[in-house]
C-alpha positions in Angstrom: -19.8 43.3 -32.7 -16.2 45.0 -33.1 -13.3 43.5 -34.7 -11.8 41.7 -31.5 -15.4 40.4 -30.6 -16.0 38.8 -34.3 -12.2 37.5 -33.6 -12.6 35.6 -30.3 -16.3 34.3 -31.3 -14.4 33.0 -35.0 -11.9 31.0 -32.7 -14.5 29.5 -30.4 -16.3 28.2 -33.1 -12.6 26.7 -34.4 -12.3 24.7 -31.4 -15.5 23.1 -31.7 -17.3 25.8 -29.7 -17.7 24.2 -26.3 -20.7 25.1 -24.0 -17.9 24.3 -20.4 -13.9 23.6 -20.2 -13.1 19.9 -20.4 -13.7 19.6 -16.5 -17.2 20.8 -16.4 -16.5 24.4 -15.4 -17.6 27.5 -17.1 -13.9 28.5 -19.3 -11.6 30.0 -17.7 -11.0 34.1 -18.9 -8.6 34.2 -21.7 -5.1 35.2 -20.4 -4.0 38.7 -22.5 -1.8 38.6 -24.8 1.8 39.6 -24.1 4.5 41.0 -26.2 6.9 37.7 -26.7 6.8 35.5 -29.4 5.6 32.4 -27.0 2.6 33.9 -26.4 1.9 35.5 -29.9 2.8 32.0 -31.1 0.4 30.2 -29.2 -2.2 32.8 -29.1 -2.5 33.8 -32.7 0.1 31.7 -35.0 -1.6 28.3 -33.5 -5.2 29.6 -33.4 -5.4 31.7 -36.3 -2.7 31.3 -38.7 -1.8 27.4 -38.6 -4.6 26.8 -41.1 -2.6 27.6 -43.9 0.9 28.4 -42.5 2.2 25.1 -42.5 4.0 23.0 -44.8 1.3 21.4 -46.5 -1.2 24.3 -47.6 -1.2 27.9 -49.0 1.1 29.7 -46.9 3.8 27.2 -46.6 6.0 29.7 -48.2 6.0 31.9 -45.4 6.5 30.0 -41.8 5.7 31.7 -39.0 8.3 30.3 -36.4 10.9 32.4 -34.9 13.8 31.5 -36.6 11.9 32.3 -40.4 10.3 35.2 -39.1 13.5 36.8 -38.4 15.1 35.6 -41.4 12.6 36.2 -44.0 14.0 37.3 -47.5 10.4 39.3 -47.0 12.0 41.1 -44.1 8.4 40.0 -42.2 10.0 41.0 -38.6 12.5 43.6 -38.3 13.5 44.0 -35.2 12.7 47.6 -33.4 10.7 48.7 -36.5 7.6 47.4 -36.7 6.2 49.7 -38.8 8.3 48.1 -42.2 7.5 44.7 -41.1 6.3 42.1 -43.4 4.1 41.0 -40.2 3.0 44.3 -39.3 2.1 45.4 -43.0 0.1 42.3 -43.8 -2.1 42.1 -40.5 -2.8 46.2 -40.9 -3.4 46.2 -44.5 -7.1 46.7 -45.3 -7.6 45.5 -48.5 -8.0 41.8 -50.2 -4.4 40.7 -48.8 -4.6 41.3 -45.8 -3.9 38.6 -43.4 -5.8 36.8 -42.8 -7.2 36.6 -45.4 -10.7 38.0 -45.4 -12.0 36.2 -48.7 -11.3 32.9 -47.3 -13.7 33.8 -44.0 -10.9 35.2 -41.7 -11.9 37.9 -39.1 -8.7 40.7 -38.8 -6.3 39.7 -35.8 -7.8 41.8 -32.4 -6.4 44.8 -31.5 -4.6 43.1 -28.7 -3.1 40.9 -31.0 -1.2 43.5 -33.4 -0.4 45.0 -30.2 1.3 42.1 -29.0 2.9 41.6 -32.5 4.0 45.6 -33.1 5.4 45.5 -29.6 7.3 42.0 -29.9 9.2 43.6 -32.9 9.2 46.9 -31.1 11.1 45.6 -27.9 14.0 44.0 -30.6 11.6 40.5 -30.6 14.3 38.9 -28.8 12.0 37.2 -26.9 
């Protein structure tokens, strides 16, 4: 299975891995990913990352809402460079920091996912 495969089938089983939608009907496709924080919010930060990024559990020190992101001491998003992004280094990074974290069971975000993310900060992530 590749990477985006393992990551889809990891959130399925997350959500309690239902057989039909709540009305009966096969699941709708997935809607893609875009480039604005929105949908890379409520696509990866709520599926994927909430677990520990909140302000109870292991990654409370690092928030992953808009106004934190951009204001990081870290320097997690800076806007029109992704490629010395907090964000971007920790979600490319293949060893054991990467986020998320592998040891604790988490597939690597999909490709369309750091796409979304590395084109967010490349477009300014003004939206």
């Amino acid at each position: 299975m590749s990477q985006e495969e393992l990551s889809f089938l990891w959130n399925w089983i997350k959500i309690g891995a239902p057989e039909n939608a709540q009305n009966g009907n096969p699941p709708p496709f997935l809607e893609p990913i875009l480039p604005t924080f929105d949908s890379i919010n409520s696509k990866v930060f709520q599926t994927t990352c909430k677990d520990c990024h909140n302000p109870i559990d292991s990654g409370k020190r690092v928030p992953l809402d808009k106004e934190s992101l951009l204001n990081s001491p870290l320097e997690l998003v800076l806007p029109g460079n992704p490629e010395e992004s907090g964000l971007i280094i920790a979600i490319e990074r293949i060893d054991d920091k990467r986020m998320p974290p592998a040891k604790e069971g988490y597939s690597e975000l999909s490709a369309a996912a750091k796409e979304a993310i590395t084109i967010w900060i490349q477009n300014g992530a003004a939206d």
